[in-house]
N, C-alpha and C positions, 0 to 999 in steps of 0.2 A: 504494500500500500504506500502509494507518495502521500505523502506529506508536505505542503510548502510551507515555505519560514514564517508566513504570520500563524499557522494554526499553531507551527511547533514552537515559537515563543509564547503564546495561550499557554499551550502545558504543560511548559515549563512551572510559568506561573502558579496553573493548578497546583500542581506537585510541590511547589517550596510552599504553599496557605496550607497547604494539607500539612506537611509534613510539620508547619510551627507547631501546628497545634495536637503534633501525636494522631494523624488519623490517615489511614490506606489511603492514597488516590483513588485505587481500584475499587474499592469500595463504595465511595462516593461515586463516581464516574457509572458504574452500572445500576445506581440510583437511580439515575437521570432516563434509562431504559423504561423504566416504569413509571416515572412521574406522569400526569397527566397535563395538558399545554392548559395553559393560564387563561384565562376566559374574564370579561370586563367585569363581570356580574362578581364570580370570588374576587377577583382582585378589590374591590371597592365593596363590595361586601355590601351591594346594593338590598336584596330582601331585607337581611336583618337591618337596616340602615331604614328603610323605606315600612318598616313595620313597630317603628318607638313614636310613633306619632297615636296617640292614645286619647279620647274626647273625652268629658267627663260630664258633658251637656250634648244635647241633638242639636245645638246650634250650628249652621255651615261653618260661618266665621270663626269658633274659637281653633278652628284650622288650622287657617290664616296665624294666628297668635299663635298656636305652637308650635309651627312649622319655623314661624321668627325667630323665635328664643331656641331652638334646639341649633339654626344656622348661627344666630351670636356666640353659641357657643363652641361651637366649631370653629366659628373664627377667631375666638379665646384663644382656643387651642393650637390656632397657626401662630398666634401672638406670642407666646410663651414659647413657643419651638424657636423664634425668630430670635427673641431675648433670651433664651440661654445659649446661643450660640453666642453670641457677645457676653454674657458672663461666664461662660466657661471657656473662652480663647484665651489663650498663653502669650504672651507677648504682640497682643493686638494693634492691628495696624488698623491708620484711620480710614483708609479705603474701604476696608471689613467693614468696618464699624457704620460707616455712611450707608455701606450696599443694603445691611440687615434692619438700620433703624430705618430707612426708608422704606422698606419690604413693609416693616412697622406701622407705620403712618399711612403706608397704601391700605391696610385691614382698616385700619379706624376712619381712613376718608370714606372706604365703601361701608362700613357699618353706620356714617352718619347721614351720607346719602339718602342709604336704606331706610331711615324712620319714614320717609314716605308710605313706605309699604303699610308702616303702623297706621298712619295718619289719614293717608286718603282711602287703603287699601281693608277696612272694617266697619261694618255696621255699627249704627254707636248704639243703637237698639241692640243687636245682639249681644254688643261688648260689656254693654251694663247689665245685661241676666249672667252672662257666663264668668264674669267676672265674679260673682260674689260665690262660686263655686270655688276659686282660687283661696280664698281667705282659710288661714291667715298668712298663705305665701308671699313672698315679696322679691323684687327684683333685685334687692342689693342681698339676698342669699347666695348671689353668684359667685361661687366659692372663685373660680379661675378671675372675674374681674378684681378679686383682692388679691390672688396671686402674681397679678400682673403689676400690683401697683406696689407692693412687696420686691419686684425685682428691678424697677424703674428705678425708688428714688432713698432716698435716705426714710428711717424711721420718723424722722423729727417732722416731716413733710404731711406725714399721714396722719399726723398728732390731731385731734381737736383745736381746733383756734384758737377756743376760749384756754388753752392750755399748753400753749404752744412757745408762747413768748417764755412761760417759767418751766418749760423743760427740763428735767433730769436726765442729761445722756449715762450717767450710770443707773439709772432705772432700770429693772429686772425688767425681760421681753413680756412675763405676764403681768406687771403692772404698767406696761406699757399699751398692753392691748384694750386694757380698760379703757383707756381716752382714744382709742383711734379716733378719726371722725364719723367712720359710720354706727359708732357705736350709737352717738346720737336720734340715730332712725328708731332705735329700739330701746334705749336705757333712761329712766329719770332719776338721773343725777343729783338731785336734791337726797331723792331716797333711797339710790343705787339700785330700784328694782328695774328688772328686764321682762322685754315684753316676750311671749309665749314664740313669737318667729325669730328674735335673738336668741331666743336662748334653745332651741333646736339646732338654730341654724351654729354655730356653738359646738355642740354636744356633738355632733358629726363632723367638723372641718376646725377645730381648735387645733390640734394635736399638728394640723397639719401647717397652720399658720405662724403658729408659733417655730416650728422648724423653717417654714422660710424668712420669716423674720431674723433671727439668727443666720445662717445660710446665706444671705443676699446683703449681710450688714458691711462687708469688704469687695463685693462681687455686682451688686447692681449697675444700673446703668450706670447713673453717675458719679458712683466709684470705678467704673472703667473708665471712662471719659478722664477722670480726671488720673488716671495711671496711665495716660497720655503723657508723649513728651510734650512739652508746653509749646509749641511750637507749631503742631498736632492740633491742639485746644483750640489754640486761633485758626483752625481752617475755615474761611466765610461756609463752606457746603457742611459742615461738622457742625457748625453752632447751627446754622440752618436748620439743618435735620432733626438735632433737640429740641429745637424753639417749636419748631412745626410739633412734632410726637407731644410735646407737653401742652400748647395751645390746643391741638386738635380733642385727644384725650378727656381737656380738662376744663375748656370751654365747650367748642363746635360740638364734640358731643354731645355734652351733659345738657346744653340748651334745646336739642334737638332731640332728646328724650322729654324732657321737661316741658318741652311746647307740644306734645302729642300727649301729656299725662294731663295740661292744662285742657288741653281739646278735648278729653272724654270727661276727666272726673270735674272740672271746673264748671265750662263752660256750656256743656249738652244739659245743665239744667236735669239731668234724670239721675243725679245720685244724691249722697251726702259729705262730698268732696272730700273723706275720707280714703288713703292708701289701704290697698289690701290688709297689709303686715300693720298698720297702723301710726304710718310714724307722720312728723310734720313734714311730708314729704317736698312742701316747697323750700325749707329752709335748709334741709335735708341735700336737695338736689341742685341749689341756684349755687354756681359758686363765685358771687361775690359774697355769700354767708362762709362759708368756708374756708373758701380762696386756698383750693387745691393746687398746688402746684410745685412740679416735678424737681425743679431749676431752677429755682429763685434766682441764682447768681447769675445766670444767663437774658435776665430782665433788668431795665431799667428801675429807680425809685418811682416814677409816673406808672409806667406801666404794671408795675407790681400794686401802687395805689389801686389803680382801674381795674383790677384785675377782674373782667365777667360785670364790669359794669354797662359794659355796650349792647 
């Protein structure tokens, strides 16, 4: 049998991956005899993908709305692939760094697009019956959107506002997560009790926040950024790309949720402008109450003033 030189450098290569890892070629290789060819349906794993879509009302729409939130979170999950590829690179160059936080920013410009979907794309009749089937769930249970904001920025960033100025950086990660700001949505603070969807929501994804919290404390975004040569720092496209990922994020988002939460629970007059999970979700969600933001030091004193007042 010939052979030409591109197959036999192939298996060559075979043969040294097999052989690091203590395993036959031959054995692997008549594997491949039997394997079945790839088909688009297993690879994407469309059925089971195409069957977690589950009604809990006969209403058409509430469709529409889970079909939204299971694709947000999908694009969660491109988001966080994208961010640990930047916090887990080894002497990262600002090229990397540009290519991936941009990748970044391209999810969150198409996730904020997408509120249209919410907006024009839902009966406000159906959305206010199927809606109160959802109670007492809520949107900031998204475990990955805290994972994301965990690997973005420093912990002091995520702090409550009202608690932010008198910060303790040697504060324990669990007394730290007492004041994050979404604790807000769910805790009264005066009397430390928590509402019944924090503290589920809690009870299932603490364990896990608290390790990234730790975890992302030397490795987040902008402790990568800043383990940049300074030189690096000042690239006009590299501050660009933070400025955008942190404006888009933490403005253009959050408004463009908050203007479709005004549009059903406010404004259609058919509810009690109450959140599902119960929290004050305008003060909750507008961020010049909060004034989330990823970067500080990459904004002006003006612009860090206005911040989400436009």
């Amino acid at each position: 049998m010939n052979i030409n030189e591109n197959t036999a450098g192939i298996l060559k290569e075979i043969e040294q991956k097999y052989e690091s890892i203590n395993q036959k070629t031959d054995t692997q290789l008549e594997g491949l005899l039997w394997s079945k060819p790839t088909t688009y349906w297993d690879y994407i794993q469309t059925d089971a993908l195409l069957n977690l879509q589950i009604q809990r009302t006969v209403l058409p729409d509430e469709m529409v709305f889970i079909l939204y939130h299971q694709t947000n979170e999908l694009i969660f999950k491109m988001i966080l692939w994208e961010m640990n590829q930047i916090s887990s690179s080894q002497n990262i160059q600002a090229d990397f760094f540009i290519d991936r936080l941009t990748r970044v920013s391209r999810y969150f410009d198409m996730l904020t697009t997408s509120f249209t979907i919410m907006e024009n794309g839902m009966d406000v009749d159906q959305y206010m019956k199927f809606r109160n089937t959802l109670t007492p769930a809520s949107g900031f249970q998204s475990a990955q959107y805290r994972l994301i904001e965990f690997c973005a920025t420093d912990l002091v960033n995520l702090i409550d506002s009202r608690f932010r100025a008198s910060f303790d950086y040697t504060i324990s990660n669990e007394n730290a997560f007492e004041i994050l700001y979404w604790q807000a949505a769910g805790k009264d603070y005066q009397t430390g009790k928590k509402s019944y969807t924090l503290e589920v929501f809690e009870k299932k994804y603490k364990a896990t926040f608290l390790n990234y919290m730790e975890e992302y404390k030397t490795i987040n975004i902008w402790q990568k950024y800043k383990q940049l040569p300074v030189q690096d720092q000042e690239t006009p496209a590299l501050r660009e790309a933070m400025r955008h990922f942190d404006y888009t994020v933490n403005i253009t988002w959050v408004m463009q949720h908050l203007n479709v939460a005004i549009k059903y629970i406010d404004q259609s007059g058919m509810g009690d402008g109450e959140a599902t999970g119960g929290s004050d979700w305008r003060k909750y969600m507008h961020p010049k109450y909060q004034k989330r933001i990823f970067f500080p030091e990459l904004w002006s004193a003006a612009e860090l003033a206005n911040w989400g007042q436009e």
